[in-house]
VEXBAKE-362014 format. One line per 2 residues: their letters; for each residue x negated, y negated, z of C-alpha. Coordinates in pm, 1 decimal. Layout:
residues N
a	X,Y,Z; ...
end
This chain:
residues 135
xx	-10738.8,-9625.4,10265.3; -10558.2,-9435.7,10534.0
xx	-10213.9,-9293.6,10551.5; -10104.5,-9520.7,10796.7
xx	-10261.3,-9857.1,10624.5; -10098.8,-9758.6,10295.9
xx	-9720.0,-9734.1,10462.5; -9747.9,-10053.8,10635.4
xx	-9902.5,-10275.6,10318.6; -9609.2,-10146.6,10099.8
xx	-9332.6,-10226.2,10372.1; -9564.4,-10575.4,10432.5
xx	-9576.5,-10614.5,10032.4; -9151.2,-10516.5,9970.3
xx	-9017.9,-10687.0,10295.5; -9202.7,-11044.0,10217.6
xx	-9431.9,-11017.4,10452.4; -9213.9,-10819.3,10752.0
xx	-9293.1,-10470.5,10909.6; -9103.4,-10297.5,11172.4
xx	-9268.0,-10039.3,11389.6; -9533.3,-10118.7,11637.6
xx	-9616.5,-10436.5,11453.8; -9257.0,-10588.0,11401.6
xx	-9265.7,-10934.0,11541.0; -9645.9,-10945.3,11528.5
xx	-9808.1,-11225.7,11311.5; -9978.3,-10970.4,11052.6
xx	-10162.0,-11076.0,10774.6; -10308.8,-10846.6,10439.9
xx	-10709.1,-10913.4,10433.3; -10859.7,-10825.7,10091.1
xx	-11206.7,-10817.4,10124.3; -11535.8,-10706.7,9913.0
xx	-11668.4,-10354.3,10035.6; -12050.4,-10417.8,10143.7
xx	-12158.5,-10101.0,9965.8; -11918.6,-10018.3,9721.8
xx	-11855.2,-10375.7,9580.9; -11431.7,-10240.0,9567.9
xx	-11132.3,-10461.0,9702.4; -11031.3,-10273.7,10010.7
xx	-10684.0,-10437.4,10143.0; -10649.2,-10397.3,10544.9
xx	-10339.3,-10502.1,10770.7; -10439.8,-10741.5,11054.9
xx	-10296.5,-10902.2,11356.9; -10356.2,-11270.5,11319.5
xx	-10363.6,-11599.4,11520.3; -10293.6,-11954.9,11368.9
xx	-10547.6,-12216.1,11486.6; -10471.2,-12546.7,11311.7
xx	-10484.3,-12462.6,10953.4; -10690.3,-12185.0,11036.7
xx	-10576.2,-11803.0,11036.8; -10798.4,-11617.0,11302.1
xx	-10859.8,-11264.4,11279.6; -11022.9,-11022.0,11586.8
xx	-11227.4,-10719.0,11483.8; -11111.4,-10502.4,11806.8
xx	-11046.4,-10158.4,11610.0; -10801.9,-10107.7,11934.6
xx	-11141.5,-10113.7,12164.3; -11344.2,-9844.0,11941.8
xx	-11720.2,-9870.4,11978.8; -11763.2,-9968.1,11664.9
xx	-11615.8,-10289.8,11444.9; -11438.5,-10212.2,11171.7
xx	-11530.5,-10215.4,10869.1; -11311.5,-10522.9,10690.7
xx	-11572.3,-10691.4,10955.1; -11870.6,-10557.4,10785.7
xx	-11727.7,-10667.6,10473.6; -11688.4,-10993.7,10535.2
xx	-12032.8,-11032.4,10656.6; -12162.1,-10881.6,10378.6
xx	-11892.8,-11087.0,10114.3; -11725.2,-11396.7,10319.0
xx	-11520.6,-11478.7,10012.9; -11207.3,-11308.6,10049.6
xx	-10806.6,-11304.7,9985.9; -10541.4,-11319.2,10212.2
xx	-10169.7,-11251.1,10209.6; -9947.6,-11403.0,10466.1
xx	-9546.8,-11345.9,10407.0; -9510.5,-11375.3,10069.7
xx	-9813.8,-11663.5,9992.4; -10166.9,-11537.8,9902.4
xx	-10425.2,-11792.0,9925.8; -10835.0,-11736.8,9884.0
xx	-11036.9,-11809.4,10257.8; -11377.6,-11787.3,10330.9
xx	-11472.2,-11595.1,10638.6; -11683.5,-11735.2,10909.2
xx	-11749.6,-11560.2,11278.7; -11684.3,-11797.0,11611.7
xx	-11899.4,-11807.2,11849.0; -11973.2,-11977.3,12195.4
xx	-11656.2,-12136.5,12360.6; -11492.6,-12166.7,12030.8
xx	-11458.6,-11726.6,12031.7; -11406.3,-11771.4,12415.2
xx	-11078.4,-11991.4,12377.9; -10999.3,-11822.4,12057.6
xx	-11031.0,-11482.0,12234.6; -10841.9,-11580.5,12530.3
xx	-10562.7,-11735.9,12307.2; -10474.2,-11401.7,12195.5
xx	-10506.3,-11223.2,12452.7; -10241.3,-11421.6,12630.1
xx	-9985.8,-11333.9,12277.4; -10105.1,-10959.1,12311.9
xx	-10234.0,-10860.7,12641.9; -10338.2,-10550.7,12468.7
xx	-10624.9,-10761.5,12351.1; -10748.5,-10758.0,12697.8
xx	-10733.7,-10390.0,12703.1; -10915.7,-10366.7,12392.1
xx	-11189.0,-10549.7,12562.5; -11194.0,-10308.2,12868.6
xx	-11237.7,-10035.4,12650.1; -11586.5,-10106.5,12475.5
xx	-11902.5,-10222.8,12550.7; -11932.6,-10455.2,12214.3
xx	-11812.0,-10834.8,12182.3; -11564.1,-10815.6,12035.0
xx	-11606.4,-11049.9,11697.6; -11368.0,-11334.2,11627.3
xx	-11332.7,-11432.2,11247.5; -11178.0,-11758.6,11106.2
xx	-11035.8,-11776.8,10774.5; -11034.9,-12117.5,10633.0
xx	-10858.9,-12187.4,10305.0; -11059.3,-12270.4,9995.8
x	-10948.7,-12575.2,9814.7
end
């Protein structure tokens, strides 16, 4: 885990679920997820939208070429853990396609119009995940 990830999951962790910086205000969620290759529980900060009783998550990696790898993960291991404030509930991951990553996609880039920029800057779809709860 990076510098930068560390800082903002303890702020996220000691401020129930509040960071200031570039992501104060921003709906951000803590995604625990299964590494693909190393079978660890890597912990990643992500920008989330609420669809229903859904949590929606965007693998944009700020436009990179590449998705990140919490995306890989969760292809590889769609069982994963999320923390949102100060609640952490188990979700299983699932990737939108079709209209429903189209209006999902769209939704978000109306919050954060940097999502459109994101878009601008790569070549790859960008992949839209939803989290649903597990009983």
């Amino acid at each position: 885990m990076n510098d930068f990830n560390r800082a903002i999951i303890e702020e996220f962790r000691a401020n129930d679920g509040r960071v200031g910086g570039q992501f104060e205000g921003a709906p951000l969620l803590l995604l625990t997820s299964t590494g693909a290759r190393s079978g660890e529980a890597r912990t990643t900060p992500v920008v989330y939208l609420r669809d229903g009783e859904r949590l929606v998550i965007f693998a944009s990696k700020a436009g990179a070429p590449t998705n990140p790898a919490w995306y890989h993960n969760l292809l590889a291991n769609p069982s994963a853990t999320v923390e949102v404030g100060t609640e952490t509930v188990q979700v299983n991951a699932e990737v939108a396609s079709g209209e429903e990553r189209e209006r999902l996609y769209q939704r978000q880039s109306e919050l954060f119009p940097q999502f459109v920029e994101y878009a601008k800057k790569t070549t790859r779809e960008i992949p839209v995940v939803l989290l649903q709860r597990v009983s």
